[in-house]
C-alpha positions in Angstrom: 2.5 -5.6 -1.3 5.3 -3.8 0.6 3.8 -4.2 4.1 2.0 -6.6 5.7 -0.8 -6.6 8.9 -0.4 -9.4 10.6 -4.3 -9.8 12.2 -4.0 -10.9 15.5 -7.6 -12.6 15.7 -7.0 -14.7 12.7 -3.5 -15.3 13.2 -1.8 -19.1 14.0 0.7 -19.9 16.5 2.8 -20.7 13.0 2.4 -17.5 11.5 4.5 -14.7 10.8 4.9 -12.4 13.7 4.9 -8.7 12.9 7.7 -6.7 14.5 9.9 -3.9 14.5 13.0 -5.0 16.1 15.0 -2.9 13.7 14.4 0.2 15.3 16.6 0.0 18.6 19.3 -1.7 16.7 19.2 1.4 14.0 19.0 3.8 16.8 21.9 2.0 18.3 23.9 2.1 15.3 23.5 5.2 14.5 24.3 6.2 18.7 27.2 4.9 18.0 28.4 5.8 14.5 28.0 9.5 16.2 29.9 9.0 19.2 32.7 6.3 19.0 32.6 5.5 15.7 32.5 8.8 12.9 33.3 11.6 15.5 35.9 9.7 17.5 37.5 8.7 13.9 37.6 11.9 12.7 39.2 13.8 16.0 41.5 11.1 15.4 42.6 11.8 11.9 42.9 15.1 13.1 45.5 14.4 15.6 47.2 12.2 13.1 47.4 15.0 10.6 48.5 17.7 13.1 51.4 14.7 13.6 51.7 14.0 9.7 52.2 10.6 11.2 50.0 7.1 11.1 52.1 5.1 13.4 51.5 8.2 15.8 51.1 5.9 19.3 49.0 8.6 21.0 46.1 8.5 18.7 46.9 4.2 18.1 44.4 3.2 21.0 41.4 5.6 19.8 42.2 4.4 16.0 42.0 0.9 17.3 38.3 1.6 19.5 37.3 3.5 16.4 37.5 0.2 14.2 36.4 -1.7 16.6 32.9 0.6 17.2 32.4 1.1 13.4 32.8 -3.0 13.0 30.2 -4.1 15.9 28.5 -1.1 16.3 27.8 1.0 12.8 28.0 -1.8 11.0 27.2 -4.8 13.1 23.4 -2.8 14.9 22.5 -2.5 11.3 23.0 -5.9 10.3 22.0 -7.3 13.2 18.5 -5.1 13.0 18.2 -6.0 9.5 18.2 -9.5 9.2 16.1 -10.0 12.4 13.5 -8.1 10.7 13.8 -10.4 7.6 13.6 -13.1 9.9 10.8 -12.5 12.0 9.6 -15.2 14.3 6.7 -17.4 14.5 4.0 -15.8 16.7 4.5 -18.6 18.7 8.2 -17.9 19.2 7.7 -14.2 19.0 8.2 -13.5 22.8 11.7 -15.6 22.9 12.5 -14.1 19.6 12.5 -10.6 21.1 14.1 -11.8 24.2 17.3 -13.1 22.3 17.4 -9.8 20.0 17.5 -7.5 23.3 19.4 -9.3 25.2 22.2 -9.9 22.1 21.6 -5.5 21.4 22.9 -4.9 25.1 25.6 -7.7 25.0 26.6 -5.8 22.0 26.5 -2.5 23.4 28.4 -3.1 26.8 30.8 -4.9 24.5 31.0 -1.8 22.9 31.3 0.9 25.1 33.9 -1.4 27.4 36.5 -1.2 24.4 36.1 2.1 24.3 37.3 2.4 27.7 39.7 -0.2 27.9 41.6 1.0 24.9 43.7 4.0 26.2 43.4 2.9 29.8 45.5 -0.3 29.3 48.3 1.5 29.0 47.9 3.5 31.9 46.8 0.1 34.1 47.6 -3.0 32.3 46.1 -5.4 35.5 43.2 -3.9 35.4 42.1 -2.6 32.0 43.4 -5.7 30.2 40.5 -8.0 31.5 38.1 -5.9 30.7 39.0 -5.6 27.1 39.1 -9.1 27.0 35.6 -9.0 28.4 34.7 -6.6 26.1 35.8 -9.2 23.3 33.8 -12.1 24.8 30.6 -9.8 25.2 30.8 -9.3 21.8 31.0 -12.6 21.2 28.0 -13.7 23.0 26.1 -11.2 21.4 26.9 -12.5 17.8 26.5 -16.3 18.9 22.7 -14.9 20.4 22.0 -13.2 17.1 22.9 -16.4 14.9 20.7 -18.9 17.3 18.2 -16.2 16.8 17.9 -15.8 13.3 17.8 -20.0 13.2 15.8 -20.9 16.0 12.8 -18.9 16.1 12.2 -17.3 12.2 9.3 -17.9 10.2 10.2 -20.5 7.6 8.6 -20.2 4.2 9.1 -22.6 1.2 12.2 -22.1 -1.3 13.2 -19.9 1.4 17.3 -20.7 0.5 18.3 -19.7 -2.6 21.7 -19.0 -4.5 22.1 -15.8 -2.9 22.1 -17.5 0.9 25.8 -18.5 -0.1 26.6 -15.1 0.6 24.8 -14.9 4.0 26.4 -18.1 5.1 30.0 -16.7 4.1 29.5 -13.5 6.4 28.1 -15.6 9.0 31.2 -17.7 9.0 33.5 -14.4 8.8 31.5 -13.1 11.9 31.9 -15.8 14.2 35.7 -15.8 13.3 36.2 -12.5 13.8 34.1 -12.2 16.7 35.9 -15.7 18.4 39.3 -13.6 17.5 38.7 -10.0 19.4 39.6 -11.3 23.0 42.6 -12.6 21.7 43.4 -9.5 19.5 42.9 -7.6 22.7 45.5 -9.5 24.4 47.9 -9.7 22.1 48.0 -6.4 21.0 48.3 -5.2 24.8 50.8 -7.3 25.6 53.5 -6.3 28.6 56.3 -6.2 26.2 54.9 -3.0 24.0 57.2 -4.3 21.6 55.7 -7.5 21.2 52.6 -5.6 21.0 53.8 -3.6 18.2 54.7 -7.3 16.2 51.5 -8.5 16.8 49.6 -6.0 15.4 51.9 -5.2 12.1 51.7 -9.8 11.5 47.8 -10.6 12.5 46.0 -6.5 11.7 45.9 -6.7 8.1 44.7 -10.2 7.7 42.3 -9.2 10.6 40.8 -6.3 8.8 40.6 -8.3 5.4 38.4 -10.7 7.5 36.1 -8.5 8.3 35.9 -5.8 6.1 36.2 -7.8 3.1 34.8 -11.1 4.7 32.2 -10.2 7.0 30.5 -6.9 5.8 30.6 -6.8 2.3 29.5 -10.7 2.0 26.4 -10.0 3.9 25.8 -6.7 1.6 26.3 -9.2 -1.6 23.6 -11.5 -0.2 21.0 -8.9 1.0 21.3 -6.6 -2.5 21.4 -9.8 -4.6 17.4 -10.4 -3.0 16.6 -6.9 -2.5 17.9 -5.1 -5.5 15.5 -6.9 -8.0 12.5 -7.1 -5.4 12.7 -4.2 -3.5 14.6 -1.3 -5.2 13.1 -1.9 -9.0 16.3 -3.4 -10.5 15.9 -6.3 -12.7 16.7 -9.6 -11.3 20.7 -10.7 -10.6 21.9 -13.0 -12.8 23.0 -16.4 -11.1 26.2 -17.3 -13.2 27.7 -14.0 -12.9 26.8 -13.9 -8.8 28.2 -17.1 -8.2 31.5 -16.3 -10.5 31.5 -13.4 -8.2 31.2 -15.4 -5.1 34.1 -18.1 -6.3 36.2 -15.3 -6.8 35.5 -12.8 -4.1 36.2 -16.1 -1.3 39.3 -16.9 -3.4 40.9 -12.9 -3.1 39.7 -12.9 0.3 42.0 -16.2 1.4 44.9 -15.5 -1.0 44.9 -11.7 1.0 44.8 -13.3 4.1 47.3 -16.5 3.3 49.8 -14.1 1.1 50.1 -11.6 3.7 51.6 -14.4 6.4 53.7 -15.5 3.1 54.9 -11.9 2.5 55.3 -10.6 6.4 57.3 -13.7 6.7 59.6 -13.0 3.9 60.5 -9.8 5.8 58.1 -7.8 3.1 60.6 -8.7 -0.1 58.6 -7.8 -3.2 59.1 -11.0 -4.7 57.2 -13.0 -1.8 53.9 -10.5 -2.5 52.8 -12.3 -5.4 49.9 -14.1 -3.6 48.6 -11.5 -1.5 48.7 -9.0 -4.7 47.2 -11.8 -6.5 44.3 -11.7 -4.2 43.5 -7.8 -4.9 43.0 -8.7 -8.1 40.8 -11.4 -7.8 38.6 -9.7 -5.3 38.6 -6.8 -7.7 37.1 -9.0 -10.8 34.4 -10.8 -8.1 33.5 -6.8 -7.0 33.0 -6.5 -10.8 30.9 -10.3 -11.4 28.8 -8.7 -8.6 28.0 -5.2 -10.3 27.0 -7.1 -13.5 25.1 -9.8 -11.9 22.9 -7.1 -10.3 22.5 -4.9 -13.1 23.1 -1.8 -10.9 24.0 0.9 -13.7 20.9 0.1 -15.7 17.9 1.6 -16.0 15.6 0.5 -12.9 11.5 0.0 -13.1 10.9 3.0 -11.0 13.0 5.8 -9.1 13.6 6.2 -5.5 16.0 8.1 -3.6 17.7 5.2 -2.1 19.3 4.6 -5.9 21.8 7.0 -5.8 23.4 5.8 -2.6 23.4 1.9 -4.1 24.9 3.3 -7.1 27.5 5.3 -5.7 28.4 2.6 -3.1 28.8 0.1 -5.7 31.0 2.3 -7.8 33.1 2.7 -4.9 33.5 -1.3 -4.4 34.9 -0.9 -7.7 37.2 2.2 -7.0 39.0 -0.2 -4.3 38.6 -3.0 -6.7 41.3 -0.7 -9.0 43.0 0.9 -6.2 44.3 -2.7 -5.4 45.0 -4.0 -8.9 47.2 -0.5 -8.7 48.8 -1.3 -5.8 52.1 -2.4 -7.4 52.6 0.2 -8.9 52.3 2.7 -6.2 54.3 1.1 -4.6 57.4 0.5 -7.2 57.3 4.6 -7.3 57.5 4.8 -4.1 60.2 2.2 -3.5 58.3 1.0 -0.7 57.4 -2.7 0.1 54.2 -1.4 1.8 52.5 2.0 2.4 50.0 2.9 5.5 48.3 5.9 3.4 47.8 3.2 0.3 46.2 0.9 2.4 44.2 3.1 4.5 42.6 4.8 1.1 42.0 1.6 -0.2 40.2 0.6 3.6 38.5 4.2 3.1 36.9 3.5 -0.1 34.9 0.0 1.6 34.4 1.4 4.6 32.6 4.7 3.9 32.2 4.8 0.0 30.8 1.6 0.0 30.0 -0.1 3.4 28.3 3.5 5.2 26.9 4.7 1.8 24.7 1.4 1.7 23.8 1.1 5.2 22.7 4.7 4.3 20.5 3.9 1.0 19.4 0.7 2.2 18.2 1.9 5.8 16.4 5.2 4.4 14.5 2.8 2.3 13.7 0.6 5.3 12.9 3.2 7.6 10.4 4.7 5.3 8.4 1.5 4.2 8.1 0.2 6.8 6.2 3.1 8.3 4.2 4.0 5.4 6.5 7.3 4.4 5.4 8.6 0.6 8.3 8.2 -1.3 7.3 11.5 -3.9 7.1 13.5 -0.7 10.2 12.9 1.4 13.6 14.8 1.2 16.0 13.3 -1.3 19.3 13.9 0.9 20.7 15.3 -1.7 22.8 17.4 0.9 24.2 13.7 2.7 24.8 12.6 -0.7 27.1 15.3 -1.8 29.1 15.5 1.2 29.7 12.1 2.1 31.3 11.4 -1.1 32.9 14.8 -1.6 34.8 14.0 1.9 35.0 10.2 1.0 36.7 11.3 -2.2 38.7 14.0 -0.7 39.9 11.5 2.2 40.8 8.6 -0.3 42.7 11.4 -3.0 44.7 13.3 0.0 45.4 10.1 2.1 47.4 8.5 -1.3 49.1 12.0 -1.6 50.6 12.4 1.8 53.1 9.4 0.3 54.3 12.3 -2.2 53.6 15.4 -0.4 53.4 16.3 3.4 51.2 18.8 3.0 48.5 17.0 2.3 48.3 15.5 5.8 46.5 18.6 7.3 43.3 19.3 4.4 43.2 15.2 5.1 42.5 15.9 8.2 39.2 17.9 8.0 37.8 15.1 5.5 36.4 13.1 8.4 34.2 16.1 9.8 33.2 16.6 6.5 31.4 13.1 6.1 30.9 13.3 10.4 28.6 15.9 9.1 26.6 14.2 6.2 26.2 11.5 9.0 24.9 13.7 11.1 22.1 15.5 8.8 21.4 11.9 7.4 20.2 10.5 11.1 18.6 13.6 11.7 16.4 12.6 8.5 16.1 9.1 10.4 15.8 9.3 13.7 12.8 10.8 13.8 10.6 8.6 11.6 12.0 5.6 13.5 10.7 7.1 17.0 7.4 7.8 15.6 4.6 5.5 17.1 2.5 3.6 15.5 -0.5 1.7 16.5 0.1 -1.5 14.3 3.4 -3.1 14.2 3.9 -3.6 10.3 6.5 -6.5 8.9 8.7 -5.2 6.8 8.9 -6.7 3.3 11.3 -4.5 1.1 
């Protein structure tokens, strides 16, 4: 059975509680995917591409509440709404349960939306924007540390309920409390009095930063969730454990050789020869993307069809796209005669971020959505439309972004590839948002 009703006449204090907490932290997400995360990202790869520069410092404070908002907000809502309705609560905890996740979705949100604000306005008013950015940072913080102590505290508990996959869960986890414990201090530092200083701070601690949480956080979690779901849920068969696991060895092993080689190599002044670790780690995380993509068995043939697949599939072929834009790396680079490249690395950023990270919050939560409200699959739109245009402007994005190193003019059609997937975005939520707002007169549990 897909759903469940949860009776409340014959139900125990120890049962299951039915709930659908997802839908304010999937509204929320996609509020803020629309505002301050896709739109304000795209208006400001605009303005970078109207400047055919990425160090541009008018647009740096937008790029930075951009990442920030896509990270906690896109991302973080959909996670966050996810796994709370995995782990509903006991009826008995069911009223603290929803307490926690409300309080943790408007911690998360002021967080949020004071980032936004404090971002440009530091520089105009360092006294009084820097604290709140700070605060912003320690909002955020308190909203992750309230969704962890929920998701322990008050969820239903079933037998066996930890399995081989949890090791993924626990990584992200860990990669979300350290990222989330770092943001007030990124804030600081990279606001510093001394813009100079500001300027070092962000070129030493951004890179490992981002690898933490777009290679720790997010795409652990994702590892975890389709290694359960994929087989139960979406009609793939089930993951293989010794391939999952190799993939999980190797995945934590590029992640920490990324983040340790980069110190090595932005302390070696960015010498080729001190790059070896941090080029090693692209390499390894490139064979654990692969372990993963056999251990689920996502190119085969599935039990049954749904219009999710297509957005699991393409996401996962993207993971592997980065996966062989890193082992390339190198080489780029020894044509370029360049230690390091800004386009390289933001393609490679591009292709995790949208082509896989967006394009499975975009399958999986379609899927979500429509279960747990009883939506026909045979009699829904496809998205067909979302489909082609996110990757169309993903892959345009990714191609032109790597050819601005060789040619200037490909800063400006680069610079309409945001709108392009702003739009599929847009036509996708449309498809959602409506669903989630419908009523309903029992609260269903969500099972795949």
């Amino acid at each position: 059975m897909l759903l469940r009703v949860l009776p409340s006449d014959a139900a125990r204090s120890g049962d299951r509680a039915a709930t659908q907490i997802y839908r304010p932290f999937f509204l929320a997400g996609i509020l803020t995917v629309l505002t301050a995360g896709c739109l304000l990202g795209a208006v400001a790869l605009f303005g970078i591409a109207q400047q055919a520069s990425y160090t541009a410092s008018a647009w740096t404070p937008y790029v930075l509440a951009h990442a920030n908002s896509q990270l906690f907000g896109w991302v973080g809502f959909f996670i966050m709404g996810f796994s709370l309705q995995q782990h509903a609560p006991t009826i008995a905890r069911a009223a603290l349960f929803h307490r926690l996740a409300y309080v943790s979705l408007g911690l998360m949100g002021a967080g949020i939306a004071l980032r936004f604000v404090a971002e440009p306005m530091t520089a105009v008013d360092r006294d009084v924007w820097l604290p709140v950015g700070v605060l912003s940072g320690l909002l955020q913080l308190a909203a992750v540390a309230l969704f962890v102590i929920n998701t322990s505290v008050t969820r239903y508990r079933t037998r066996n309920s930890l399995t081989w996959p949890t090791a993924f869960v626990f990584s992200s986890l860990f990669w979300l409390v350290v990222v989330a414990v770092a943001e007030p201090f990124v804030f600081a530092f990279s606001h510093q009095a001394d813009a100079q200083a500001s300027v070092i701070f962000v070129a030493e601690w951004f890179t490992p930063l981002r690898e933490a949480q777009f290679l720790g956080f997010v795409p652990m979690m994702i590892f975890g969730v389709a290694l359960v779901k994929m087989s139960s849920c979406f009609g793939f068969r089930e993951p293989d454990r010794a391939w999952g696991l190799a993939g999980l060895g190797l995945w934590w092993a590029g992640l920490i050789a990324r983040i340790v080689g980069w110190q090595a190599f932005y302390g070696a002044d960015l010498l080729p020869d001190a790059s070896r670790l941090f080029r090693l780690g692209g390499v390894l995380l490139a064979l654990g993307a692969l372990c993963i993509v056999v251990s689920l068995g996502i190119f085969e043939r599935p039990k049954f069809t749904i219009r999710a697949h297509k957005f699991v599939r393409a996401a996962f072929a993207w993971l592997l796209v980065a996966g062989a834009l890193l082992i390339l790396e190198p080489i780029h680079l020894s044509v370029m005669h360049a230690p390091f490249s800004h386009a390289y690395t933001g393609a490679i950023r591009h292709a995790v971020t949208v082509g896989f990270i967006s394009q499975m919050i975009l399958g999986v939560g379609i899927h979500v959505v429509g279960r747990s409200i009883g939506l026909d699959e045979s009699k829904v739109s496809p998205l067909w439309g979302v489909f082609i245009l996110l990757n169309v402007g993903n892959a345009a994005r990714v191609g032109l972004e790597i050819a601005t190193d060789y040619r200037v003019e490909a800063f400006m059609p680069m610079g309409f590839t945001g709108f392009i997937e702003l739009t599929a975005l847009v036509l996708w939520a449309t498809a959602m948002v409506v669903p989630i707002l419908a009523t309903r007169k029992v609260k269903m549990a969500y099972e795949c």
